[in-house]
C-alpha positions as a printed Julia matrix, in Angstrom:
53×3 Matrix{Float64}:
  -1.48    7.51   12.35
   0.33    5.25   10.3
   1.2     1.78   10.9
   3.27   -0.83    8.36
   3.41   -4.83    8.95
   5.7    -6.9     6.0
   3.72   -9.5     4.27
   6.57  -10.3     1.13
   7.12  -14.02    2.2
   3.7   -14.89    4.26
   0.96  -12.95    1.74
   3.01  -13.05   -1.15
   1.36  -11.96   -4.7
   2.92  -14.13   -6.98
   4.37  -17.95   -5.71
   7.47  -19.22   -6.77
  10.13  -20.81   -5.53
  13.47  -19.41   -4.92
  14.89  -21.5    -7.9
  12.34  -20.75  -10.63
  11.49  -17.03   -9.66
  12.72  -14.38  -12.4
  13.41  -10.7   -11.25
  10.2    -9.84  -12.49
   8.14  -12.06  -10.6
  10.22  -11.22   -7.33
   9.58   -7.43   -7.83
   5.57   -8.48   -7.58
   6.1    -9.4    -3.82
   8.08   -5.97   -3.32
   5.04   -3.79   -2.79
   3.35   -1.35   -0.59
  -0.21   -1.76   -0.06
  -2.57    1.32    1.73
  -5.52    1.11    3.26
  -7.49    3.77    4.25
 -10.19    3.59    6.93
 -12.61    4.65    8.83
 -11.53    6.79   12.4
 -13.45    8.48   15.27
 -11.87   11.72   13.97
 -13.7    14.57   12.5
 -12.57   17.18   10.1
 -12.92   20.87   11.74
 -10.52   22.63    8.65
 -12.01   25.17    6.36
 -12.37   24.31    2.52
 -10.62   26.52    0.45
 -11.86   27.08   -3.32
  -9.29   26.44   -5.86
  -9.51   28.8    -8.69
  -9.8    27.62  -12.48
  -7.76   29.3   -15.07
């Protein structure tokens, strides 16, 4: 399951003001962070050996 929540303006990475920002520095805040974690689910799929040339 995925879920997404938008952080640019409350969490942002780099803090400037609308005036003194460059392009660069607004392209910072435009991001998408993933975390992965832990779930009650369990894995029942068979591993499949890759072959190595």
């Amino acid at each position: 399951r995925l879920e997404y929540q938008w952080f640019g303006k409350t969490r942002p990475i780099h803090n400037c003001d609308e005036v003194t920002c460059t392009p660069a520095m607004h392209q910072l805040n435009r991001r998408t962070e993933l975390r992965v974690g832990k779930t009650s689910y369990g894995y029942t799929g068979r591993q499949k050996k890759v072959d190595t040339m």
